[in-house]
N, C-alpha and C positions, 0 to 999 in steps of 0.2 A: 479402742482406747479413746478417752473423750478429750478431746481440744486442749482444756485445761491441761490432764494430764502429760499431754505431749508436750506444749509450750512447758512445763515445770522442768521435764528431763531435759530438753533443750538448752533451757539456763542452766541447770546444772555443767550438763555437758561444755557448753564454753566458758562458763566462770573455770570451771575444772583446768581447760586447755590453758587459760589466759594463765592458769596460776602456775603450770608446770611452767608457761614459757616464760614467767617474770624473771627478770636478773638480779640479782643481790646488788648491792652497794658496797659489799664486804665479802671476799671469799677467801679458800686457803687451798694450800695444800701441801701435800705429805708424802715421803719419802714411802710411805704402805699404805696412800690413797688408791682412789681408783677413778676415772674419768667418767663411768656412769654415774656417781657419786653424784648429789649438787653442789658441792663446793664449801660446803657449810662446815664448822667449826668441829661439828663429831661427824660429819660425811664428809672430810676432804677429798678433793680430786689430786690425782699421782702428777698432772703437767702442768705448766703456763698455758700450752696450747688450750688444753681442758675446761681452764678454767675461764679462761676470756670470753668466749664464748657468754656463761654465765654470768658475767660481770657486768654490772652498770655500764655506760659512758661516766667519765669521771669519778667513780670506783676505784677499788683497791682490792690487789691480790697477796697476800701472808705467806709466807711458808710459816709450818706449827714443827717444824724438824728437818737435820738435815735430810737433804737429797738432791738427786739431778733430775733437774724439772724441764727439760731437753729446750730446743731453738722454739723461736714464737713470731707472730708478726702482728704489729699492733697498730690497729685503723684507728683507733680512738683515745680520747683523754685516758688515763688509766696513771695508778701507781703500783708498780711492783716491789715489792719490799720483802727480803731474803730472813729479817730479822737482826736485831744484834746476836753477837756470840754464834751464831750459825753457821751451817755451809748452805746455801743455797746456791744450788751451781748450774752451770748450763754448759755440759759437754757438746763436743761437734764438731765433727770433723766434714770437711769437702762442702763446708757452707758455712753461713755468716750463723751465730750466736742469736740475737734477738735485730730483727730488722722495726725499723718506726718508718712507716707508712701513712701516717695520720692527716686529719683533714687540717687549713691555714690555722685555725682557732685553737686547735688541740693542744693539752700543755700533757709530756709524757714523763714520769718520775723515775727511776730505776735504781734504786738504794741497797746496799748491804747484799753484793751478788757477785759471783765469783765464775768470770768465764774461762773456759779452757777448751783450747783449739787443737791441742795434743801436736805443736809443732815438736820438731827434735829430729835428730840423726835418724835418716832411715826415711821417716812418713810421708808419703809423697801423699796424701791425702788430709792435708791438716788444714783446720778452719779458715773461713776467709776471711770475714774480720768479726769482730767483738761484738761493736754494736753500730750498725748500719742504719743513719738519721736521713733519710729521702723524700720525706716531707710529712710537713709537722707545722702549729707554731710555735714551743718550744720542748725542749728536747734539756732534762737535769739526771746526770749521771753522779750520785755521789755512794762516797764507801763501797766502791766496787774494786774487785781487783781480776787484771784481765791480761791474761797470757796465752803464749803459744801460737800464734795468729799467723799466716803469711802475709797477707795484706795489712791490713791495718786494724790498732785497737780501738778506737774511736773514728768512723768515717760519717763523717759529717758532706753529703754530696746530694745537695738542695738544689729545686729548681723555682725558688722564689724566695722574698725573703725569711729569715727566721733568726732564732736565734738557740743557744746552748750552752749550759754551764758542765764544767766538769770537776767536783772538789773532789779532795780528800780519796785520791784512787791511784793506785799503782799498776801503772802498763809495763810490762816488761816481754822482750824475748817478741816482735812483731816484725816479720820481713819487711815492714812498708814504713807507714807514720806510725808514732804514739797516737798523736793526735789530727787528724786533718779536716780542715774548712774550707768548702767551695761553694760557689751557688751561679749559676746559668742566668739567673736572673733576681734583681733586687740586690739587696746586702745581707749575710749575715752576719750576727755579731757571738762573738764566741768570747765566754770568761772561763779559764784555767788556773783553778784555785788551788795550793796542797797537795800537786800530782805530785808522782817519782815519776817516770819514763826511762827505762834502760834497756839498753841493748833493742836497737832498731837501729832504721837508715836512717829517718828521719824524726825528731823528737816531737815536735808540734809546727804544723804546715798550716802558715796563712795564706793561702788560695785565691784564686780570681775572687774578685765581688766580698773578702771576706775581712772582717776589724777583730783579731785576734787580741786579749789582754793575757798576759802570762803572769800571774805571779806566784810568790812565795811556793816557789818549784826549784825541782831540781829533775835536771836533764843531763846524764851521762853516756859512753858508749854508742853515740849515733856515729853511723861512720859518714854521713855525707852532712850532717849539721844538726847542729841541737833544735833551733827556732829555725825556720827558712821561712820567707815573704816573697812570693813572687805574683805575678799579672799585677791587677791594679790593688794588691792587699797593701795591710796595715798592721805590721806586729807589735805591740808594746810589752815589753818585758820588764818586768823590776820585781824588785828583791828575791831576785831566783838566783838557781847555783849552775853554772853548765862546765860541766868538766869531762874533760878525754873524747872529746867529740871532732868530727872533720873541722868544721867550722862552729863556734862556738853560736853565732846569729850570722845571717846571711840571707841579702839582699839577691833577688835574682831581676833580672830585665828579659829582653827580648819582646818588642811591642810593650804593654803597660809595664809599669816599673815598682816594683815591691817595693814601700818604707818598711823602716825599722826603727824603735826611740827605744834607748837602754838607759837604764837607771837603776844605782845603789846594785848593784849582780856583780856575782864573781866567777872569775872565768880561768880555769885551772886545767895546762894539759890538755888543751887544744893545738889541731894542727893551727888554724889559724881562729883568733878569738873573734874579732870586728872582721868580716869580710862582703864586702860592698861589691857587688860584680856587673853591677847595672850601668858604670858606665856615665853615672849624671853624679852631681855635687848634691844631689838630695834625696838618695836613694836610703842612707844612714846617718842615724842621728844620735850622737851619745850628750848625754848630762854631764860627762867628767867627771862623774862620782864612783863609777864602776873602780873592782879589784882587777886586776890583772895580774897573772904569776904564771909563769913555767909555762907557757903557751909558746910554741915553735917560731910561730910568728903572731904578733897581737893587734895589728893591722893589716890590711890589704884593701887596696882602695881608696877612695875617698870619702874618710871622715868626720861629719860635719857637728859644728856644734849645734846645741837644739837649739830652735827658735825661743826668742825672749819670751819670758812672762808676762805675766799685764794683768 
């Protein structure tokens, strides 16, 4: 065969490889995909797993129907998106839902997705948490709805800083946190827009190293406390709803000392609504704008009025 001809096959043969191994920027999948598939609009792949693979860095993954697109773990920028109107769902049991793994830079999206841990009477094998954020640099959860969990539905547990929104998402039915924010090192910052959170221990947990914002929520049924703030966190809450919970917000101390600032929220049918356990005069801060009603007790502790404006 002459020179020519060989160098010709040669290029074919790698353009050929280069092209199978190129990623989309747009992929999907389907409830009657298949994972040999490439991912493409009339060849959907059946997983998430399937298809990240496939996908760009900072890409995006579609469902075109419902279905259960199983657990996933995601190293890069990426948006997954379930669709309006759909089920896009991620069953799983005896492991976390979708874990975020990503590099400092990475911003991960997770919209219109529906997880189930299949907790309930009986399952001693039900999911561990929803969606596991352990590095990243940021992390947006919205129009998701996430049950069944033993651990926690949002676990936010960073070892640098980052940051995380969670809108418009209803956690319900979680052994642990709705929501919880940690980080080992650095600061997280965490904004909670539009959730419900029901039935769990704890509703949303400002954690060492973390700047929790709460609003226009509502948090009921937690049996140890709606908001909790402990190590050196910072909970801010306002115009949310907390009702029938242990503690409505709650400061915790021991070595660093959790704040908390409350404004314009109502607080209904708590064992105790303001409870400060920290021990200092500025562990809790209300605005004196808040409701108070039928709460067992609506203080405990000390406290404080917020500092002046300026």
């Amino acid at each position: 065969m002459k020179k020519r001809n060989v160098m010709t096959l040669l290029g074919v043969f790698v353009f050929g490889t280069a092209m199978m191994s190129a990623q989309a920027t747009r992929t999907w999948v389907s409830g009657v995909g298949d994972d040999a598939n490439p991912c493409s609009r009339t060849a959907p792949c059946k997983t998430f797993a399937g298809a990240i693979s496939k996908t760009a860095a900072g890409g995006e993954i579609d469902a075109l129907d419902p279905g259960g697109f199983g657990a996933v773990t995601i190293t890069k920028s990426i948006t997954i998106d379930g669709g309006g109107g759909q089920v896009a769902s991620v069953l799983v049991a005896g492991t976390n839902g979708i874990v975020v793994a990503a590099g400092g830079a990475d911003i991960v999206i997770l919209r219109n997705l529906r997880f189930d841990g299949l907790r309930g009477a009986g399952n001693a094998n039900a999911g561990l948490s929803g969606i596991r954020f352990i590095s990243g640099g940021s992390l947006i959860v919205d129009k998701c709805e996430i049950f069944g969990f033993n651990n926690n539905g949002v676990d936010i547990a960073l070892g640098a800083s980052g940051q995380a929104w969670v809108t418009n998402t209803n956690i319900t039915n979680v052994g642990g946190v709705g929501i919880a924010a940690t980080t080992t090192a650095g600061i997280v910052l965490v904004g909670v827009d539009q959730v419900r959170v029901e039935l769990s221990n704890i509703g949303v947990q400002s954690g060492n190293h973390s700047r929790v914002t709460v609003n226009n929520s509502l948090i009921q049924n937690a049996g140890s406390a709606g908001v909790d703030s402990n190590g050196d966190a910072i909970a801010s809450v306002n115009e949310s709803q907390l009702d029938l919970n242990g503690s409505g917000v709650r400061t915790v101390g021991g070595g660093p000392v959790g704040q908390a600032f409350v404004s314009n929220s109502s607080f209904t049918g708590n064992s105790t609504a303001f409870n400060n356990t920290t021990g200092t005069t500025t562990g809790f801060f209300s605005y004196g704008n808040n409701r108070l009603h039928g709460n067992t007790a609506d203080t405990a502790g000390t406290i404080s009025a917020a500092p002046a404006t300026k």
